[in-house]
N, C-alpha and C positions, 0 to 999 in steps of 0.2 A: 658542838664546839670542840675544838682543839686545845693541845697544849700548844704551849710559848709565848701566854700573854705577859707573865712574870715577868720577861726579860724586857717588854718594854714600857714598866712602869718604873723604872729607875731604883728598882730593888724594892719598894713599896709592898709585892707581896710577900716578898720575902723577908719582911719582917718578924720576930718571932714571935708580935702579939697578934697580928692580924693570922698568922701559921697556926697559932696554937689554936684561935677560935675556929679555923677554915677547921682543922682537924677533928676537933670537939664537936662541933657543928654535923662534919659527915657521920662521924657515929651514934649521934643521934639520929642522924635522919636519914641519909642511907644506909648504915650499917645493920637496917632494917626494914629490907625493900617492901614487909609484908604489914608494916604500920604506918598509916598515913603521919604524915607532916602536922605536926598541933603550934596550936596560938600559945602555948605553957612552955614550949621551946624556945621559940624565937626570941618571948620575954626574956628569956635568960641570958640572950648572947647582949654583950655590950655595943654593940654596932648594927645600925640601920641593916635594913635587910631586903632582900626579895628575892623572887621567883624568877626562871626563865628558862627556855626552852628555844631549839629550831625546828619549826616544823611538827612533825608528830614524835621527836627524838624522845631524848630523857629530861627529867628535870634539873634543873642543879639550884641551889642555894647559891645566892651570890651577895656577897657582904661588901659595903661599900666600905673601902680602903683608904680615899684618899679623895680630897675635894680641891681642886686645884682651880681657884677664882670659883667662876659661874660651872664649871665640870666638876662633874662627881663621876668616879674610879669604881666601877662594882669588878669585883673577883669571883671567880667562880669555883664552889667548894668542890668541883666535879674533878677541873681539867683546868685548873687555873688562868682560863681564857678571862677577859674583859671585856664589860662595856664600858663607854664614856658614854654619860648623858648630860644633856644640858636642857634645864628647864623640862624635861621630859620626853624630849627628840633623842633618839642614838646620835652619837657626833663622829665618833671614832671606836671603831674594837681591834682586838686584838686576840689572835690564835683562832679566826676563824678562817674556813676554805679559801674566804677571797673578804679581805678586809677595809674596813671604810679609815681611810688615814686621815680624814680632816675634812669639814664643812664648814664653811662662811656662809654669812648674809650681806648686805650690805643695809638690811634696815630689820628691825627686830623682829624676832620669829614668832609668831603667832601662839608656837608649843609652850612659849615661855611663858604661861601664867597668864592667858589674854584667851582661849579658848571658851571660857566660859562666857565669856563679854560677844559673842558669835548672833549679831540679830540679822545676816543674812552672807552668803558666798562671799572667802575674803582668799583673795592670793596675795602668794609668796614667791619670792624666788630665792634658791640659795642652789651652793655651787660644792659638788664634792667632789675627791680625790679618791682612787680605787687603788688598789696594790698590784692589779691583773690587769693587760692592755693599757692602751695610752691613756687613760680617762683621767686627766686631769682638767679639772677645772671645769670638768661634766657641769652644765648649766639642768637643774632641775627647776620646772615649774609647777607648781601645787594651787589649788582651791579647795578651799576648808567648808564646811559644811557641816553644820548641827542635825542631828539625826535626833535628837529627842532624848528627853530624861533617860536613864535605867538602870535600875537596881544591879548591883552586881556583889557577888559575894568572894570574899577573900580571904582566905584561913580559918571561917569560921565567925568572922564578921561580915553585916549585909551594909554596902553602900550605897547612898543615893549619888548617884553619876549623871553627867551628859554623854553623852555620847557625839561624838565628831568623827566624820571622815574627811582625809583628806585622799584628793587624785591628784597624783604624780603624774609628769611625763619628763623624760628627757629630750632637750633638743636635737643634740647631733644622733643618737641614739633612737632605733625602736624599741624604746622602753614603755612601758606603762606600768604603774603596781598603784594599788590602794594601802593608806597607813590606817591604822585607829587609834582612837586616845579613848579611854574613860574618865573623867575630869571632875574635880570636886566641884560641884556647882557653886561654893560660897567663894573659892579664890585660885581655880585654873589647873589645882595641883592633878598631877596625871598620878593617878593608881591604876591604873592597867592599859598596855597595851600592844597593839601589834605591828610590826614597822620591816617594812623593806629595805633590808641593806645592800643586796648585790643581786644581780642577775643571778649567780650561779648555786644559789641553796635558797630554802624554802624561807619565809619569814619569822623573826624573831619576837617567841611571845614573853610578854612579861608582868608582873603583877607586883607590885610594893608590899610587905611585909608589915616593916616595921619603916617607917620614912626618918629621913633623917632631923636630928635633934634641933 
């Protein structure tokens, strides 16, 4: 991740209660590369929380800022870069190599709290905007796919999960990526996942913390 997502969350990280926990946060947790991340931390911060990373990078803490409708705003305690998520899909980031500026559907996203309800192949289409070449309006098509229960462990808690893949493909594009969700099994909620944003850097991993209130 990069710096510059600050600038366009409309001053939102630059707030000085979301600054001050961004700060407090890294000195607990990076200001000590040689101690893992504990579940006795997180409890402490007053805002939702999670994990995430690109690729094999580094990790950062990223504190959800700001929920705007069905988006929710995560900051990152790294490099102040952003995700927006909705329903548990990336929608939009910010301060990365090549960023996702906006995704429509025109009929409700599957991520949103409906993957667990998965009793066999279900597609999607939704349409996204890139910041790099002409790609607007990039038509992506998906089928979602139950992969089976599985346990997964997160800060020191163990979840029972589904597991769902989705295949992407774009149309005008030789694209192809696979997404993942881990999915609460009683109500859709995604606590871990893997998701392709751009062509041009590796996949973004992430894992819920502390989810929001």
């Amino acid at each position: 991740m990069l710096a510059g997502g600050s600038l366009l969350l409309g001053g939102c990280a630059n707030s000085p209660a979301i600054s001050n926990a961004l700060d407090v946060a890294k000195v607990q947790v990076f200001g000590h590369p040689d101690l893992p991340l504990r579940r006795s931390t997180i409890a402490k911060l007053p805002y939702a929380s999670m994990t995430a990373r690109v690729g094999k990078g580094p990790q950062a803490l990223l504190l959800l800022a700001r929920s705007d409708g069905e988006e929710q705003h995560w900051i990152s305690g790294l490099d102040r870069s952003v995700l927006a998520l909705r329903g548990g899909r990336v929608v939009r980031t910010f301060g990365f190599p090549e960023n996702l500026k906006n995704t429509r559907a025109d009929e409700i996203d599957p991520v949103d709290r409906l993957l667990h309800k998965l009793t066999g192949p279900v597609r999607h289409t939704r349409y996204i905007d890139l910041d790099r070449g002409p790609h607007f309006d990039l038509v992506i098509d998906s089928v979602f796919e139950s992969l089976g229960p599985q346990k997964v462990r997160i800060l020191e808690l163990d979840f029972d999960t589904i597991l769902v893949r989705e295949k992407n493909s774009a149309r005008t594009l030789n694209w192809r990526f696979e997404n993942y969700y881990w999915v609460d099994p009683s109500d859709g909620f995604v606590w871990k996942s893997r998701q392709v944003i751009a062509r041009s850097f590796p996949p973004v991993h992430f894992e819920i913390l502390k989810p929001p209130a």
